[in-house]
GUGUVO-944349 format. One record per residue (C-alpha): x, y, z; residue in three letters. Coordinates in steps of 0.25 Angstrom, whole numbers. Example, Ala and Ser with C-alpha at 12.3 -4.5 7.8 and 13.67 -1.06 7.14 Angstrom:
+-------+-------+-------+-----+
|     x |     y |     z |  aa |
+-------+-------+-------+-----+
|    49 |   -18 |    31 | Ala |
|    55 |    -4 |    29 | Ser |
+-------+-------+-------+-----+
This chain:
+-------+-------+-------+-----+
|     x |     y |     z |  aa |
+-------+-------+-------+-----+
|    68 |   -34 |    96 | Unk |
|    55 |   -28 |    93 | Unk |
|    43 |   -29 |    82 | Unk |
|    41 |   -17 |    74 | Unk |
|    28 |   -16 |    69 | Unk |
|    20 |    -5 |    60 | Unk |
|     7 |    -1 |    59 | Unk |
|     1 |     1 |    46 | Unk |
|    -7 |    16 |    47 | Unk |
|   -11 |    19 |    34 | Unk |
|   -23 |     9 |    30 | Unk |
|   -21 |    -4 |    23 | Unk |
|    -9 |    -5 |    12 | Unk |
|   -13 |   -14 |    -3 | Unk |
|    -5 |   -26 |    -8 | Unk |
|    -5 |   -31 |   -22 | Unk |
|     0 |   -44 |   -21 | Unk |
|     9 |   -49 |   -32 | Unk |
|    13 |   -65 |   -28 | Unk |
|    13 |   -73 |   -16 | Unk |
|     4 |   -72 |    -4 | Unk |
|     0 |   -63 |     7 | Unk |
|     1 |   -72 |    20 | Unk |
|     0 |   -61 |    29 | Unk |
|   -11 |   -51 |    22 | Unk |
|    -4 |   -37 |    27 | Unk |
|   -10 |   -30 |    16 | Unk |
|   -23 |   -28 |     8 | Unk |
|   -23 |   -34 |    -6 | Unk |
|   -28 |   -28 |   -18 | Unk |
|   -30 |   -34 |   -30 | Unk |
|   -20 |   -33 |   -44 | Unk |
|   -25 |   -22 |   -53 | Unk |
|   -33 |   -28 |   -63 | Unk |
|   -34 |   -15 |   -72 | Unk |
|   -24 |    -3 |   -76 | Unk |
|   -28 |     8 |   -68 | Unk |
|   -40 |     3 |   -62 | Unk |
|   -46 |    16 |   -52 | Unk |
|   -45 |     7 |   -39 | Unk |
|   -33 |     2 |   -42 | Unk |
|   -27 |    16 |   -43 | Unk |
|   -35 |    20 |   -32 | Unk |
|   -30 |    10 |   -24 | Unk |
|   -16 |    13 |   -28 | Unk |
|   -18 |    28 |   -25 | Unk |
|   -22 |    23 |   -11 | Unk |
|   -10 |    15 |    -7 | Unk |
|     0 |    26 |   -13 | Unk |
|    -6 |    35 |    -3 | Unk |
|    -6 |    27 |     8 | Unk |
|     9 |    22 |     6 | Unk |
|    13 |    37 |     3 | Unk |
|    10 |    40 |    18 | Unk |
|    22 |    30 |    23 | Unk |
|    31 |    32 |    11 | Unk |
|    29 |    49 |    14 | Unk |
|    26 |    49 |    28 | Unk |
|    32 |    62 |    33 | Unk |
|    40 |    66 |    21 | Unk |
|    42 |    78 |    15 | Unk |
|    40 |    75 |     2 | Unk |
|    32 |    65 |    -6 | Unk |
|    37 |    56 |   -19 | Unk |
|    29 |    56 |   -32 | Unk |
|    25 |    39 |   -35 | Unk |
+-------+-------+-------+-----+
């Protein structure tokens, strides 16, 4: 039986923790919006769509609209 393991190639990934606590720290946290529509908070939404679109699409033909 082997492990399977993963490396993660495409920078650091955000949580935004809703309960409970994070015992093994896997992700970077960012904090709740505090405004509607706040500029860093878009930006940094922009930023993990675009990252997280490389593995959703990663070799495929055609690209869904989100």
């Amino acid at each position: 039986m082997s492990s399977l393991t993963t490396d993660q190639v495409l920078g650091k990934m955000y949580v935004q923790q809703a309960r409970g606590v994070d015992t093994f720290k896997f992700h970077q946290h960012t904090k709740r919006p505090k405004d509607l529509m706040d500029i860093k908070d878009i930006q940094l939404r922009k930023k993990a769509n675009k990252k997280l679109a490389k593995i959703f699409y990663k070799d495929a033909d055609k690209k869904g609209k989100y």
